[in-house]
VOBA-1610 file (N, C-alpha, C; in pm, whole numbers, padded with zeros to 5 digits, always signed):
BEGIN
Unk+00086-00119+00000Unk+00000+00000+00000Unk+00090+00123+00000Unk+00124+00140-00093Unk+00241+00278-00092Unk+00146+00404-00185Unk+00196+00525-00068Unk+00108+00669-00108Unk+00199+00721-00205Unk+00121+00744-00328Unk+00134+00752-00421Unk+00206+00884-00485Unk+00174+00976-00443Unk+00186+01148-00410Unk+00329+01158-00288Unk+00324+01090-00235Unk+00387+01080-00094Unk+00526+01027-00133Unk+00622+01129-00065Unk+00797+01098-00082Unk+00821+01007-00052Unk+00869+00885-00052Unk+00913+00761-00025Unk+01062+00745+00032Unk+01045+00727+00146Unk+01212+00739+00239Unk+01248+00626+00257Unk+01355+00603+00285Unk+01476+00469+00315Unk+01523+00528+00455Unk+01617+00434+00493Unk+01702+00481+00618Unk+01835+00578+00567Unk+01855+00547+00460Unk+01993+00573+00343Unk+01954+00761+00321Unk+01827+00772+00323Unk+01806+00900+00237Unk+01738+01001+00336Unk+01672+00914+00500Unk+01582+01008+00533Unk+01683+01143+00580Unk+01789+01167+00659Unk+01877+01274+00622Unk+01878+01346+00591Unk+01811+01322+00453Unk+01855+01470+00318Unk+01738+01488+00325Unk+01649+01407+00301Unk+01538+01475+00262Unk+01463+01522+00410Unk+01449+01482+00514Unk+01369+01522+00589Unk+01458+01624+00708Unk+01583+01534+00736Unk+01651+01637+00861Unk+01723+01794+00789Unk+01742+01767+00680Unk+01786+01909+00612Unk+01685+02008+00555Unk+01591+01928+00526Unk+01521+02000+00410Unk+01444+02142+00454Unk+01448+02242+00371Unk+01456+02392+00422Unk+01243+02379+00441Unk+01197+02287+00434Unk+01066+02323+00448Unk+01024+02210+00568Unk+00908+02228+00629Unk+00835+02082+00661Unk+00796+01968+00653Unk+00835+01861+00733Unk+00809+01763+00661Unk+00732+01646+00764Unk+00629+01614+00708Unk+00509+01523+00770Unk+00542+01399+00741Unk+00609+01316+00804Unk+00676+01155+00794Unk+00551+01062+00852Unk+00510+00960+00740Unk+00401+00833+00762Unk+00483+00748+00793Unk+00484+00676+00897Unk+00561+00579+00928Unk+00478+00445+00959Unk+00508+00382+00817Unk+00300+00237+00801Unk+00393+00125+00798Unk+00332+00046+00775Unk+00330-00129+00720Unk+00262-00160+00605Unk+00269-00237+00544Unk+00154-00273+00445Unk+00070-00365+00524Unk+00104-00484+00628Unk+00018-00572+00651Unk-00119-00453+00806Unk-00043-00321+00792Unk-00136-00229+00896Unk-00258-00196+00843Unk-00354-00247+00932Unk-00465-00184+00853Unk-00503-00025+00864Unk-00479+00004+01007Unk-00501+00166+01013Unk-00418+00280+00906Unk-00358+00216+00855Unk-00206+00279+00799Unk-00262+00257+00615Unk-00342+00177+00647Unk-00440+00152+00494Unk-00529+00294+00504Unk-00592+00281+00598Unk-00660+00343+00608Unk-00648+00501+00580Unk-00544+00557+00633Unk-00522+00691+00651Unk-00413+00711+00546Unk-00398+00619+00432Unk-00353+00636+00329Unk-00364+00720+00235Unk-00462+00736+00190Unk-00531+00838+00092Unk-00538+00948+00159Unk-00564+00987+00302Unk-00493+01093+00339Unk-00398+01189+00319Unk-00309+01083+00324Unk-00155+01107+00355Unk-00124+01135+00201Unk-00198+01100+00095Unk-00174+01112-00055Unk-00230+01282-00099Unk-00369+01311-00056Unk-00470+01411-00001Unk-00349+01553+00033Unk-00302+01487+00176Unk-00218+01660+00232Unk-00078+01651+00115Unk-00040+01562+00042Unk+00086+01566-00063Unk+00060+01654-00136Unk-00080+01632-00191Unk-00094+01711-00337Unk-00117+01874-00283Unk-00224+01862-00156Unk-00249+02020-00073Unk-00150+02075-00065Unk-00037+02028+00007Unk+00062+02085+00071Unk+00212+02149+00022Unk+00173+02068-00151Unk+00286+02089-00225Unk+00389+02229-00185Unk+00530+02199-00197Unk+00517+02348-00204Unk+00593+02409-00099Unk+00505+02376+00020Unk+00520+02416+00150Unk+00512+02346+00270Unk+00504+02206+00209Unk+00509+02103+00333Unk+00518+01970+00244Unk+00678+01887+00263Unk+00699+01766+00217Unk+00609+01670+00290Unk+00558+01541+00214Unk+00442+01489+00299Unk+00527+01318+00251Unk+00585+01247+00349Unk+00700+01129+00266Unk+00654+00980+00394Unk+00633+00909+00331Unk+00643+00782+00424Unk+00730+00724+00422Unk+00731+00624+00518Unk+00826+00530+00561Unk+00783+00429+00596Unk+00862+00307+00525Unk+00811+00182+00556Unk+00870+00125+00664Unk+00825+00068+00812Unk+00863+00061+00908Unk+00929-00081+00924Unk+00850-00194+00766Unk+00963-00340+00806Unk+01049-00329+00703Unk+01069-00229+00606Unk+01180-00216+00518Unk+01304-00168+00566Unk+01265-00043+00633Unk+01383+00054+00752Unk+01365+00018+00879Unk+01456-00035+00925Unk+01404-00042+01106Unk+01506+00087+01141Unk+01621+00086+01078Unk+01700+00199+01167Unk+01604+00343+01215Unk+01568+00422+01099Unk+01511+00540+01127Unk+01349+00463+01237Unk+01294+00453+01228Unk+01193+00445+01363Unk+01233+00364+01507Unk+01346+00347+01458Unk+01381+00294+01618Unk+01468+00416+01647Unk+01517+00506+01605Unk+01620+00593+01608Unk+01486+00734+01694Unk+01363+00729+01664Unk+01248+00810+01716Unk+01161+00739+01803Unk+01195+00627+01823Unk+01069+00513+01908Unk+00975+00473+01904Unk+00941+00466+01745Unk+00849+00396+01668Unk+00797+00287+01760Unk+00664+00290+01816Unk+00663+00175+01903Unk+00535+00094+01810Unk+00429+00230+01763Unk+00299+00117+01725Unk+00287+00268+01562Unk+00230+00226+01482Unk+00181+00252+01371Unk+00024+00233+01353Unk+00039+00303+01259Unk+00074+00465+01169Unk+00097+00577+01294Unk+00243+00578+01266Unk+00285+00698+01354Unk+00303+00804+01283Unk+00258+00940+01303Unk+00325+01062+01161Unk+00382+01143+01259Unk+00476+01180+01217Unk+00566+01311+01274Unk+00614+01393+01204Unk+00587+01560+01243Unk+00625+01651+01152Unk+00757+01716+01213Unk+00863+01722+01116Unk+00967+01746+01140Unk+00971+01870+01078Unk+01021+02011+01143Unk+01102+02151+01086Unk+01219+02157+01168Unk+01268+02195+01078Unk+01439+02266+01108Unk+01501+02127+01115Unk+01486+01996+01102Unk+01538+01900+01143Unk+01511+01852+01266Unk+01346+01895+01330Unk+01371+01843+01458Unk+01197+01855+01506Unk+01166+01683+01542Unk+01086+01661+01526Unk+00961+01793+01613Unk+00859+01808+01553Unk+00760+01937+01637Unk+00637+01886+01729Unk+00606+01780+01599Unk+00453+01710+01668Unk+00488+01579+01624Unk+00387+01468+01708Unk+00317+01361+01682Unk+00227+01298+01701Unk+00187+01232+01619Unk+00071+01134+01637Unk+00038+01006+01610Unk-00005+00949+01683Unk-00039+00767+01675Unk-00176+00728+01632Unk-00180+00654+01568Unk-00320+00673+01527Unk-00373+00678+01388Unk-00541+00554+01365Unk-00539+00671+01234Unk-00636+00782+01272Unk-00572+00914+01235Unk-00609+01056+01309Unk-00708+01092+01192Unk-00821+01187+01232Unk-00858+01219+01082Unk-00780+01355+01017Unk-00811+01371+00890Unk-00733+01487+00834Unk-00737+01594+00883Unk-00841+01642+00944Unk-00852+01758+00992Unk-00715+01782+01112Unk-00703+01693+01181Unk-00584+01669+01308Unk-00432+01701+01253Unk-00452+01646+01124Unk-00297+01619+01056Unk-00333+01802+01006Unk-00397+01837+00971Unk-00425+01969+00880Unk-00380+02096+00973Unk-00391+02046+01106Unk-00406+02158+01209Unk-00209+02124+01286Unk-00160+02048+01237Unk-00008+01965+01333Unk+00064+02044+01214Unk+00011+02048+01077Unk+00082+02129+00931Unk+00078+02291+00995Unk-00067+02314+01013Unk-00051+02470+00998Unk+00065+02500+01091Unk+00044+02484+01234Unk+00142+02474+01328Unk+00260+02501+01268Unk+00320+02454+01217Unk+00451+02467+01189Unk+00463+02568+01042Unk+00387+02597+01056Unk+00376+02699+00893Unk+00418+02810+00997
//
């Protein structure tokens, strides 16, 4: 179940793209066999296309990479965390509805 719209991170790359990157960035951290993480998929595809621009929107697959979510304490999924300046701001566990994720974005705008 990979978001389609949505940056696709490794352990190799999250670095560049998320701890440097001069804008915001809203990290999905799913499974495929998760169902909540199904769920809040199209979401997470939803704030990509909104947010273009002004807020990177990138998942992470949590049994492909173990380094990066054990490196934040990934304990249960769909975890999202929005990272600015390189350093994480908010999070959430859960599937949250959009409106929740919409309001953790402005925040950091």
């Amino acid at each position: 179940m990979e978001n389609e719209s949505a940056l696709k991170l490794t352990d190799e790359d999250f670095e560049e793209k998320v701890i440097k990157s001069d804008i915001p960035v809203l990290v999905d951290f799913w499974a495929s066999w998760c169902g909540p993480c199904k769920m809040i998929s199209p979401i997470i595809d939803e704030l990509a296309k909104e947010y273009a621009g002004t807020v990177k929107v990138a998942s992470m697959n949590v049994d492909e990479n173990m380094e990066t979510p054990n490196n934040y304490n990934i304990r249960s999924i769909p975890t999202l965390i929005l990272f600015k300046d390189g350093v994480e701001q908010d999070r959430m566990v859960g599937a949250v509805p959009k409106y929740s994720l919409e309001e953790m974005i402005k925040k950091a705008l």
